[in-house]
PyMOL commands that place a pseudoatom at each C-alpha (Angstrom):
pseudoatom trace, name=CA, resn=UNK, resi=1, chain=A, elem=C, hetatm=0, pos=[38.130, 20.920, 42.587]
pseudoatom trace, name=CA, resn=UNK, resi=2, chain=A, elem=C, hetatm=0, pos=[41.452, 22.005, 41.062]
pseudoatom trace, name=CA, resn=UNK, resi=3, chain=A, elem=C, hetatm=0, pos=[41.771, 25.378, 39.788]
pseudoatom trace, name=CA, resn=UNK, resi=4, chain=A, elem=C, hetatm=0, pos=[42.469, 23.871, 36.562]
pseudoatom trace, name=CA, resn=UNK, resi=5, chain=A, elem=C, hetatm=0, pos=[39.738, 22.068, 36.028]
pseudoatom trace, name=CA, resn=UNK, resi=6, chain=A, elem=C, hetatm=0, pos=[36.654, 24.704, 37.375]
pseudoatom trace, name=CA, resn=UNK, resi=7, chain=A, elem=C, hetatm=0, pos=[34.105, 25.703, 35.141]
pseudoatom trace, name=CA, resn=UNK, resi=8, chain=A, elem=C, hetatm=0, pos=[34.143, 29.394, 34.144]
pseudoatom trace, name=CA, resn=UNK, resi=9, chain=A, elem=C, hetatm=0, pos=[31.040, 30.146, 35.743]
pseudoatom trace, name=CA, resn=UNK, resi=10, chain=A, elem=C, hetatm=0, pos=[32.442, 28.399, 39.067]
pseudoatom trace, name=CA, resn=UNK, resi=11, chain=A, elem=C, hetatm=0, pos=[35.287, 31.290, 38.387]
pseudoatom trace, name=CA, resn=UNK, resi=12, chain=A, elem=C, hetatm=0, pos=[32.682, 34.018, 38.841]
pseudoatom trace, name=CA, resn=UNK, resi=13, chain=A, elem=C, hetatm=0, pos=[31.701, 32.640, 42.273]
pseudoatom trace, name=CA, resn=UNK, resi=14, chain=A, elem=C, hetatm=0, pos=[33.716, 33.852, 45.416]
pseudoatom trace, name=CA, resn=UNK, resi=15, chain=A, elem=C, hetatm=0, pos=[36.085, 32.058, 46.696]
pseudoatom trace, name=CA, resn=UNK, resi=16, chain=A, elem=C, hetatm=0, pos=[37.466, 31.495, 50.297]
pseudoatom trace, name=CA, resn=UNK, resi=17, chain=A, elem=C, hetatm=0, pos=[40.385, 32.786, 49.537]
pseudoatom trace, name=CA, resn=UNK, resi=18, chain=A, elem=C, hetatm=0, pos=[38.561, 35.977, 48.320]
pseudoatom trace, name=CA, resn=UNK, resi=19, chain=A, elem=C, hetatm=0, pos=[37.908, 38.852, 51.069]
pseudoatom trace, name=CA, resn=UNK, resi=20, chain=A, elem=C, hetatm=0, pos=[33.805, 38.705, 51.115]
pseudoatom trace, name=CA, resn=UNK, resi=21, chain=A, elem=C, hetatm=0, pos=[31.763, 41.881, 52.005]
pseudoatom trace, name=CA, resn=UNK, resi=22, chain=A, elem=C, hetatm=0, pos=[30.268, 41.554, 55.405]
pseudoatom trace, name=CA, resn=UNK, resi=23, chain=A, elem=C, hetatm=0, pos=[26.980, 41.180, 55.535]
pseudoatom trace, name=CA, resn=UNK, resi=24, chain=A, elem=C, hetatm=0, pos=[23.882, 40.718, 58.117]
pseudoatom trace, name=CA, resn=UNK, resi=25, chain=A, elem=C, hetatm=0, pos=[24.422, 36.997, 60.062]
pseudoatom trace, name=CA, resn=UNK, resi=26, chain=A, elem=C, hetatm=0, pos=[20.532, 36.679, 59.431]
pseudoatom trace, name=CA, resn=UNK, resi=27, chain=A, elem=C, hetatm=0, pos=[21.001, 36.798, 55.878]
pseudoatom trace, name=CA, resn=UNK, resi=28, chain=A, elem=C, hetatm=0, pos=[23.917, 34.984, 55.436]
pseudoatom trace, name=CA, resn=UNK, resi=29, chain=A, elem=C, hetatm=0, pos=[22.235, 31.630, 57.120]
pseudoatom trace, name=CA, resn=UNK, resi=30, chain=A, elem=C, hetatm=0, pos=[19.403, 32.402, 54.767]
pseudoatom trace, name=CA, resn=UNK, resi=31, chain=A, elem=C, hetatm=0, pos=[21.397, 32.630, 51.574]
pseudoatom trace, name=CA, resn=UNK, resi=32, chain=A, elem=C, hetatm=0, pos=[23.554, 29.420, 53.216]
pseudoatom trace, name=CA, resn=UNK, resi=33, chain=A, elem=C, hetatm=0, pos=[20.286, 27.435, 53.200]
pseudoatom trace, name=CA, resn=UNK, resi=34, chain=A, elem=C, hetatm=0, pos=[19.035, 28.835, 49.982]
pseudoatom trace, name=CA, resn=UNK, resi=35, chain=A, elem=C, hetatm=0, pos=[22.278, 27.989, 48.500]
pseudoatom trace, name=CA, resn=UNK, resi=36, chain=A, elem=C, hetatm=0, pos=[22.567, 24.472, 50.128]
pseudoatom trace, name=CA, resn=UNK, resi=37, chain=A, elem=C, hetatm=0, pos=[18.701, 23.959, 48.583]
pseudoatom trace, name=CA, resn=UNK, resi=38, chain=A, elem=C, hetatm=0, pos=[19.654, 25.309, 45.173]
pseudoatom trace, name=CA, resn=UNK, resi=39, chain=A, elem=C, hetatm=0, pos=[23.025, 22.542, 45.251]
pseudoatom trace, name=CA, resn=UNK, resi=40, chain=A, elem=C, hetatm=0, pos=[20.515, 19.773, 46.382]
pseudoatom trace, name=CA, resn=UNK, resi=41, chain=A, elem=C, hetatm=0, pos=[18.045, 20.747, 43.690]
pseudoatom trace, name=CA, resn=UNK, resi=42, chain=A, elem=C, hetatm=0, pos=[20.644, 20.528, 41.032]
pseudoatom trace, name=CA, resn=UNK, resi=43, chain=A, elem=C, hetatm=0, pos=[22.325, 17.723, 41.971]
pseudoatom trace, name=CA, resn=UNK, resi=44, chain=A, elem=C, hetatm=0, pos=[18.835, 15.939, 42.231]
pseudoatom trace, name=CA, resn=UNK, resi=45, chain=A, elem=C, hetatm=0, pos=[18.235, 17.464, 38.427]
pseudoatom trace, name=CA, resn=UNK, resi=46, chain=A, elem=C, hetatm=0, pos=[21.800, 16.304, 37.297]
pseudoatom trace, name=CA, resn=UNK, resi=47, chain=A, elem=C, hetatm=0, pos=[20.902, 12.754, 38.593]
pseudoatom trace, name=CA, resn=UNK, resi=48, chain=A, elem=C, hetatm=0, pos=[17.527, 12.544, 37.434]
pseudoatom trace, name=CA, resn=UNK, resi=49, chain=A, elem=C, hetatm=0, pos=[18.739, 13.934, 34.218]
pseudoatom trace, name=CA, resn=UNK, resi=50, chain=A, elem=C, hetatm=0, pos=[21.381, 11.243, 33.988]
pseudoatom trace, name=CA, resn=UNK, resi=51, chain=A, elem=C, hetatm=0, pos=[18.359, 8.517, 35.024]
pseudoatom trace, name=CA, resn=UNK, resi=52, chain=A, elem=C, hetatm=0, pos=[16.751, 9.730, 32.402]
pseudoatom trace, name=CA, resn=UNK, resi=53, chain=A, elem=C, hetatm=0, pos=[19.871, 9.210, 29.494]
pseudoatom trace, name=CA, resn=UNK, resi=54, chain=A, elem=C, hetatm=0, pos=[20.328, 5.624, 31.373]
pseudoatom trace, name=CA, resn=UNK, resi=55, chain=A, elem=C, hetatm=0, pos=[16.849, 4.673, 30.781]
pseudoatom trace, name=CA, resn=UNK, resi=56, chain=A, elem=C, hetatm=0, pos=[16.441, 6.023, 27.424]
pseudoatom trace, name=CA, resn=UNK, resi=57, chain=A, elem=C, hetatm=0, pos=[19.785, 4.169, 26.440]
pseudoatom trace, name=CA, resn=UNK, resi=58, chain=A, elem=C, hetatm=0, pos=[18.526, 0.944, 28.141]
pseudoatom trace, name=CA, resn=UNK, resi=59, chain=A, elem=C, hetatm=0, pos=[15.323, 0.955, 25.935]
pseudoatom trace, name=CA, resn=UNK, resi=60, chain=A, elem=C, hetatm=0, pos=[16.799, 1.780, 22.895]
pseudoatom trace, name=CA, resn=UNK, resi=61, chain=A, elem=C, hetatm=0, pos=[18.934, -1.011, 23.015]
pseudoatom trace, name=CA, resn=UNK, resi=62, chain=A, elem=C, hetatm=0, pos=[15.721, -3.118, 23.937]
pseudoatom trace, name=CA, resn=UNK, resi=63, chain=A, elem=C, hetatm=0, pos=[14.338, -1.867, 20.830]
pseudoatom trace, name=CA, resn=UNK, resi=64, chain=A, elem=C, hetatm=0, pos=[17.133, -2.289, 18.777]
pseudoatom trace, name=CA, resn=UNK, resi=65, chain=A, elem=C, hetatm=0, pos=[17.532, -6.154, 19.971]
pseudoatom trace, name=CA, resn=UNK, resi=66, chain=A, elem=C, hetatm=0, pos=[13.670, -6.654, 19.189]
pseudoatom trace, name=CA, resn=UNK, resi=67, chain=A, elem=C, hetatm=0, pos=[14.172, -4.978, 15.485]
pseudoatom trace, name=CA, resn=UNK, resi=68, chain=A, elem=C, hetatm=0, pos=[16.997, -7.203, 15.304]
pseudoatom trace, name=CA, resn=UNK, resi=69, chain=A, elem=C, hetatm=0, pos=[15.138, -10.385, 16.649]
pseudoatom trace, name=CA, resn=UNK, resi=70, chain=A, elem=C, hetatm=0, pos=[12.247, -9.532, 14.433]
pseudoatom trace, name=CA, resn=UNK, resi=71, chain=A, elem=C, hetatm=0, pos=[14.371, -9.082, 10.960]
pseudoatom trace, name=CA, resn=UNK, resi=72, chain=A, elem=C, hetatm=0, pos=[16.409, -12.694, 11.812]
pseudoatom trace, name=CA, resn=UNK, resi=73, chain=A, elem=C, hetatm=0, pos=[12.466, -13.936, 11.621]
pseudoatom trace, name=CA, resn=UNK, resi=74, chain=A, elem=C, hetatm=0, pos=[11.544, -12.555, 9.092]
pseudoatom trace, name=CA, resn=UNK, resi=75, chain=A, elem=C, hetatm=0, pos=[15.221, -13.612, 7.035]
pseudoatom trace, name=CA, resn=UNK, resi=76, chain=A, elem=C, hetatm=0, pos=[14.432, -16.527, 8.088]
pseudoatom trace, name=CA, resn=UNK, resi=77, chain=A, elem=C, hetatm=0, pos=[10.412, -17.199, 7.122]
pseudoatom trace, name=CA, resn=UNK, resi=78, chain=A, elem=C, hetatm=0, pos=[12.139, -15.507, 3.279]
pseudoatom trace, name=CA, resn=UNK, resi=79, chain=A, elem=C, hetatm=0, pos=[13.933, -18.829, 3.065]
pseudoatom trace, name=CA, resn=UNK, resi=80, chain=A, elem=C, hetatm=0, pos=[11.378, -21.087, 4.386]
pseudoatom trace, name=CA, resn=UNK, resi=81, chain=A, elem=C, hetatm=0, pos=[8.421, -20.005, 2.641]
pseudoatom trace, name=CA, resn=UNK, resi=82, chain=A, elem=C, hetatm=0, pos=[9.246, -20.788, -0.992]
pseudoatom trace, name=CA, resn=UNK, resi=83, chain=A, elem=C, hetatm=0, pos=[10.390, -24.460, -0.047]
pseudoatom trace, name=CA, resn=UNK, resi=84, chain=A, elem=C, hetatm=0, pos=[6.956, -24.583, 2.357]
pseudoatom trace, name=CA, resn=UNK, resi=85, chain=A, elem=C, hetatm=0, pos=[5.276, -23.352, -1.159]
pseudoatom trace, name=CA, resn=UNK, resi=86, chain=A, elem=C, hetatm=0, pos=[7.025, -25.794, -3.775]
pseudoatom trace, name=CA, resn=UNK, resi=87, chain=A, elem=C, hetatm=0, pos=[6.329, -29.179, -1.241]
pseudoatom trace, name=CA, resn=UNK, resi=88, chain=A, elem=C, hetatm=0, pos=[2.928, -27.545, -1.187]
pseudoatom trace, name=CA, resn=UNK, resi=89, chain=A, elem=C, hetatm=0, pos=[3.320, -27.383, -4.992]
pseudoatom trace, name=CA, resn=UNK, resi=90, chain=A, elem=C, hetatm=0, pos=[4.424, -31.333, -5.722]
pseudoatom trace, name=CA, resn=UNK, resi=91, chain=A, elem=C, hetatm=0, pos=[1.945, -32.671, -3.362]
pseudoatom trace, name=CA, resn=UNK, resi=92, chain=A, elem=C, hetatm=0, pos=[-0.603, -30.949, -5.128]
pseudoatom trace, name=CA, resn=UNK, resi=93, chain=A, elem=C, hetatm=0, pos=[0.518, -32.265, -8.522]
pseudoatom trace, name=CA, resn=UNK, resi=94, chain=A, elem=C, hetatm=0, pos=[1.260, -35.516, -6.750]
pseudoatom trace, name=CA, resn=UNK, resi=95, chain=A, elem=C, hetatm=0, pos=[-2.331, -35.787, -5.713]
pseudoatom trace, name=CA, resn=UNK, resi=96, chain=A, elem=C, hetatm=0, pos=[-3.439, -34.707, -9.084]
pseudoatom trace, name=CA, resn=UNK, resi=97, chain=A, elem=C, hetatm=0, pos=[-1.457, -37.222, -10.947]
pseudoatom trace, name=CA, resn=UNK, resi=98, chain=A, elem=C, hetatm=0, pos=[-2.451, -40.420, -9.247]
pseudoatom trace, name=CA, resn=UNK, resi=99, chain=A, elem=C, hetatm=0, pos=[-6.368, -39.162, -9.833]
pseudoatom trace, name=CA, resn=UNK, resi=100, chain=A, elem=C, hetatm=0, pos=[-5.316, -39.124, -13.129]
pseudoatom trace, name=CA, resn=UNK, resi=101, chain=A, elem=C, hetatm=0, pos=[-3.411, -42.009, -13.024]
pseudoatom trace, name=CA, resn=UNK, resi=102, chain=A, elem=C, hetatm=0, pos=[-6.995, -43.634, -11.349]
pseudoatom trace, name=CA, resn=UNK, resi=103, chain=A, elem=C, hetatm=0, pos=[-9.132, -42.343, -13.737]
pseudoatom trace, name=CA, resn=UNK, resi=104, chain=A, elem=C, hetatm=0, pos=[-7.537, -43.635, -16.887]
pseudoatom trace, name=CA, resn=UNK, resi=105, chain=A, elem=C, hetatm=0, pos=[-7.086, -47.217, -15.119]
pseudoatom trace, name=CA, resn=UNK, resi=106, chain=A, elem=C, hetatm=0, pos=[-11.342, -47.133, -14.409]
pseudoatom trace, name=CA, resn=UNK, resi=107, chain=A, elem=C, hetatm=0, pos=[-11.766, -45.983, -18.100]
pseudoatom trace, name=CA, resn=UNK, resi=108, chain=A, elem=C, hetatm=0, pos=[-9.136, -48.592, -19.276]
pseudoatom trace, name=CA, resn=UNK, resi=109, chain=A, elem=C, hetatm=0, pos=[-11.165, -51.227, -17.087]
pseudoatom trace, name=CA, resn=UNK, resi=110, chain=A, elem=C, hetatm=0, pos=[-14.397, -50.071, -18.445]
pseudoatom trace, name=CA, resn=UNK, resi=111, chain=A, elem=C, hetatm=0, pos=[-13.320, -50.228, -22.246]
pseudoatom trace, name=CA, resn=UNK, resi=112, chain=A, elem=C, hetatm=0, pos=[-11.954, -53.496, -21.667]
pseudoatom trace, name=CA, resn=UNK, resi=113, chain=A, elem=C, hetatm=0, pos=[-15.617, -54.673, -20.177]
pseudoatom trace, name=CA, resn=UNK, resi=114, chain=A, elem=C, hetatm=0, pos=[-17.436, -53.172, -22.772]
pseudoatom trace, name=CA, resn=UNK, resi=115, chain=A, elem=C, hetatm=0, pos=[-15.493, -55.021, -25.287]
pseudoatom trace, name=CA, resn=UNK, resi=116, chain=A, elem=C, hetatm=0, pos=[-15.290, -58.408, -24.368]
pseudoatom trace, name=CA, resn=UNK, resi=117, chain=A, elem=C, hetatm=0, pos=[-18.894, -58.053, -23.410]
pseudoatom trace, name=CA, resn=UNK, resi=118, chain=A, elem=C, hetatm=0, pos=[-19.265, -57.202, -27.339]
pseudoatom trace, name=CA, resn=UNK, resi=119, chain=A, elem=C, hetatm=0, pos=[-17.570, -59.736, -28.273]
pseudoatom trace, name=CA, resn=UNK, resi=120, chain=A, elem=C, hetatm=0, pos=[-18.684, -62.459, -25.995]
pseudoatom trace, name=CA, resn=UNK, resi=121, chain=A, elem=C, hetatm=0, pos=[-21.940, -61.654, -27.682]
pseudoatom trace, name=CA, resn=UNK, resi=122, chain=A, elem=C, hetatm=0, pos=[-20.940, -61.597, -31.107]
pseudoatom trace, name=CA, resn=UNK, resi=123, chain=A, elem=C, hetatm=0, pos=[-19.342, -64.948, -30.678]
pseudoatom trace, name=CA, resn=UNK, resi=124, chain=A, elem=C, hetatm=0, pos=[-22.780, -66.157, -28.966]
pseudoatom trace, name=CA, resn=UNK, resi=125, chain=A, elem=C, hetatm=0, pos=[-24.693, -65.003, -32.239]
pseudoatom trace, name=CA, resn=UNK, resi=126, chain=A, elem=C, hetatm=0, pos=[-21.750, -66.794, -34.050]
pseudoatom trace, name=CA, resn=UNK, resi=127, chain=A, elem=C, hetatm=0, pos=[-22.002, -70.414, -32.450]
pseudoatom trace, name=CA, resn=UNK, resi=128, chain=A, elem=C, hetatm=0, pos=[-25.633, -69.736, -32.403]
pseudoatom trace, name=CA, resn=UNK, resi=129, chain=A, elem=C, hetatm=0, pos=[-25.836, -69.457, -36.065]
pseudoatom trace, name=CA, resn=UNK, resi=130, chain=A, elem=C, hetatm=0, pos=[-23.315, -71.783, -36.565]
pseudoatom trace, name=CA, resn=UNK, resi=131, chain=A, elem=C, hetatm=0, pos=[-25.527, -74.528, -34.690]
pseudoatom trace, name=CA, resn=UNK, resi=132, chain=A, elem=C, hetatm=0, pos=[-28.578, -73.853, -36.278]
pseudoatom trace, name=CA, resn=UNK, resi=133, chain=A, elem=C, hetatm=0, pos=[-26.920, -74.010, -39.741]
pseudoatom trace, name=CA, resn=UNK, resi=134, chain=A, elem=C, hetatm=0, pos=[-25.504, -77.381, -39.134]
pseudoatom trace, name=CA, resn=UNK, resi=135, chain=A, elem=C, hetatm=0, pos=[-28.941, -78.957, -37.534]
pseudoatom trace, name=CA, resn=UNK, resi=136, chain=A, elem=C, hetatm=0, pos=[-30.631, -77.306, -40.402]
pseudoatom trace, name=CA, resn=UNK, resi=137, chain=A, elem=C, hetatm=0, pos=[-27.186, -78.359, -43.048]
pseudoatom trace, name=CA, resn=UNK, resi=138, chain=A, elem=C, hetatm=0, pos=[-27.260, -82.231, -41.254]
pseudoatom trace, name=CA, resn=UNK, resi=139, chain=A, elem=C, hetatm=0, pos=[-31.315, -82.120, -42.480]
pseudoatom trace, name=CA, resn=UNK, resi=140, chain=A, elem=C, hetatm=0, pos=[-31.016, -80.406, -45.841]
pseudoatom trace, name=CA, resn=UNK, resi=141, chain=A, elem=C, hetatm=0, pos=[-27.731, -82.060, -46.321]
pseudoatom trace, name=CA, resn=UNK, resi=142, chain=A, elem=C, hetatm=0, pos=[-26.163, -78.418, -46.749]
pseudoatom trace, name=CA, resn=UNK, resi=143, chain=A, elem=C, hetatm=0, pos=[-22.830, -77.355, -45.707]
pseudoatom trace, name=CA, resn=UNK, resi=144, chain=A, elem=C, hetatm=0, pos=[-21.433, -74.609, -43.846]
pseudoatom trace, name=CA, resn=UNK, resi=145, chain=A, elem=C, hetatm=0, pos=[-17.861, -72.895, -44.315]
pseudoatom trace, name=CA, resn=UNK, resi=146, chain=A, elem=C, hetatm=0, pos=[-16.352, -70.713, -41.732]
pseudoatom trace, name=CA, resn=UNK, resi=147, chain=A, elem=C, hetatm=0, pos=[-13.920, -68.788, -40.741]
pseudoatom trace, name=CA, resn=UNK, resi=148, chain=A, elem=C, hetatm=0, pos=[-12.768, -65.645, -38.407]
pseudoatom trace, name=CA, resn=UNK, resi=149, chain=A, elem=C, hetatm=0, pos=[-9.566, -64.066, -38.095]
pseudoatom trace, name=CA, resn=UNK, resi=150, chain=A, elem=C, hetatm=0, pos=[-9.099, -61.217, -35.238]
pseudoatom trace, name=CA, resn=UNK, resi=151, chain=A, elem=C, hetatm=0, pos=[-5.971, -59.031, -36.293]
pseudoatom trace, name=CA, resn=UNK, resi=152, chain=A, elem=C, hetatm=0, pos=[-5.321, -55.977, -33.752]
pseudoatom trace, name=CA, resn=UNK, resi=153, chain=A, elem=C, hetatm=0, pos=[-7.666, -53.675, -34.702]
pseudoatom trace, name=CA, resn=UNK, resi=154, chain=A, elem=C, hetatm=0, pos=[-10.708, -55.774, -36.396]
pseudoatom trace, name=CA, resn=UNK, resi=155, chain=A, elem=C, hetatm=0, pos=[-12.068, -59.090, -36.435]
pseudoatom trace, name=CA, resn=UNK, resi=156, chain=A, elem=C, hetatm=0, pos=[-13.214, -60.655, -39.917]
pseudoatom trace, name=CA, resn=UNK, resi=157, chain=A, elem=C, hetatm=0, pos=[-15.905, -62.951, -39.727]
pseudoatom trace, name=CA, resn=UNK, resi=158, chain=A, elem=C, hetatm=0, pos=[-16.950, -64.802, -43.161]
pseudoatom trace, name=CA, resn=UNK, resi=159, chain=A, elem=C, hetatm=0, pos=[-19.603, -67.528, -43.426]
pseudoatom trace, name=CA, resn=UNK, resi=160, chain=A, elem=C, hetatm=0, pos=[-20.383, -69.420, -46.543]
pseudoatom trace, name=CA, resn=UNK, resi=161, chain=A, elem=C, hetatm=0, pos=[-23.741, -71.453, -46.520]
pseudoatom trace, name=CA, resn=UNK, resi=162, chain=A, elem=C, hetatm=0, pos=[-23.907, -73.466, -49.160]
pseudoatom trace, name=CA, resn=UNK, resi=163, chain=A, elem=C, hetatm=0, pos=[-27.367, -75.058, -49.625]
pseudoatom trace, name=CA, resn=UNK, resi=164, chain=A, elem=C, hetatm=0, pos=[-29.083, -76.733, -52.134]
pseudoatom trace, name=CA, resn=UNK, resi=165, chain=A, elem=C, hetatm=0, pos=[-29.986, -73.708, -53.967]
pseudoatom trace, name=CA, resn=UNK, resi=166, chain=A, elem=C, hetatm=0, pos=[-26.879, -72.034, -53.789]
pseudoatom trace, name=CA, resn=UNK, resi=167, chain=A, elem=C, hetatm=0, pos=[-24.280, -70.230, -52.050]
pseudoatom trace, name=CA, resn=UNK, resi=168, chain=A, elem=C, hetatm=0, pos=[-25.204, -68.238, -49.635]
pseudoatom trace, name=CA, resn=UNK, resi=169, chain=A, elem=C, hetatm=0, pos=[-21.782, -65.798, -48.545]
pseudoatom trace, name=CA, resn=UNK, resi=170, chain=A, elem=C, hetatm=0, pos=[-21.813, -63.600, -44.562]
pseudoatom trace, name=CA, resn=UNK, resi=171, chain=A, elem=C, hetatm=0, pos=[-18.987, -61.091, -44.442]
pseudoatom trace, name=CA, resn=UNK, resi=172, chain=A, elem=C, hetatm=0, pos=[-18.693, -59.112, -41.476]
pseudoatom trace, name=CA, resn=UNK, resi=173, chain=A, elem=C, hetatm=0, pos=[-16.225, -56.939, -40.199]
pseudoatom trace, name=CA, resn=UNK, resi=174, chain=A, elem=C, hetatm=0, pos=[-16.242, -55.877, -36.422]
pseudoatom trace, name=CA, resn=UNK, resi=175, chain=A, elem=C, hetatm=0, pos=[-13.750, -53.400, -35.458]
pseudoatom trace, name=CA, resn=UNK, resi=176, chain=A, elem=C, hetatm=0, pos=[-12.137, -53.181, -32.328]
pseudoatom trace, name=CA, resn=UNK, resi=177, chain=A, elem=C, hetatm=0, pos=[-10.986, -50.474, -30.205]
pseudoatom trace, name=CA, resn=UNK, resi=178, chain=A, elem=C, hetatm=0, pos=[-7.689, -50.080, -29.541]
pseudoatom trace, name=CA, resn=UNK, resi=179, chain=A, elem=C, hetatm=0, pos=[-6.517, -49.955, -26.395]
pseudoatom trace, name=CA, resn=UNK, resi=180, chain=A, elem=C, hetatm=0, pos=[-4.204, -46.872, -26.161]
for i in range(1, 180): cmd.bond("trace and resi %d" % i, "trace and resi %d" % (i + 1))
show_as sticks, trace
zoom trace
């Protein structure tokens, strides 16, 4: 090392250049060895210390990618989840309307059955009557008058029997549902 750059406890140390105090040859290779040991020893704790730093800075970086990683998911499942919510959302409705749509058709249908079956028997009673009033007008020489008008909501039905006794008037009105 350059004198510039040694550590002030390295200035403590003796130098070679120094005049050393003689000692026992015994003791000297013993304090050599012991010396060369203690250098080994800290070297070995220098490296292992700067293992140590390495691997500490290797899995902080591993843990810093994985935070990383893990907020880009999580960014990403924030955008993601509202439009995975509102498709969710219109199928629902979509679903929803076209039972509703389904249901109001059946009821529609239904309505329309019930009615013309109402009024396929009301014009049954009608030619019913109507045929036994002109067998029984052709006999009794008697006359029957009639008329029906359906507007949109109702239909009028008016009979006049006229016999030999006397008039004889049938006013009905039927209503009929409207179909909405």
């Amino acid at each position: 090392m350059d004198e510039e750059q040694q550590k002030p406890e390295d200035l403590n140390a003796p130098t070679d250049d120094a005049p050393q105090q003689k000692q026992q040859p015994a003791d000297l290779s013993s304090e050599k060895a012991e010396s060369k040991e203690n250098q080994e020893l800290s070297e070995k704790a220098q490296a292992i210390k700067i293992q140590a730093w390495w691997r500490g800075t290797l899995v902080r970086r591993a843990l810093l990618h994985a935070a990383l990683c893990a907020w880009i998911i999580q960014c990403w499942w924030r955008l993601i989840l509202p439009k995975i919510l509102e498709k969710r959302r219109q199928s629902m409705l979509d679903t929803f309307q076209q039972e509703q749509w389904a249901v109001v058709r059946l009821q529609s249908w239904i309505r329309m059955w019930r009615i013309r079956r109402r009024y396929c028997r009301l014009l049954k009673a009608v030619r019913t009557i109507q045929s036994h009033w002109r067998c029984h007008a052709c006999s009794s020489r008697g006359v029957i008058k009639g008329q029906y008008r359906i507007s949109t909501s109702q239909m009028h039905l008016e009979l006049e029997v006229l016999l030999g006794s006397g008039p004889c008037i049938v006013t009905e009105c039927i209503p009929l549902p409207i179909k909405q």
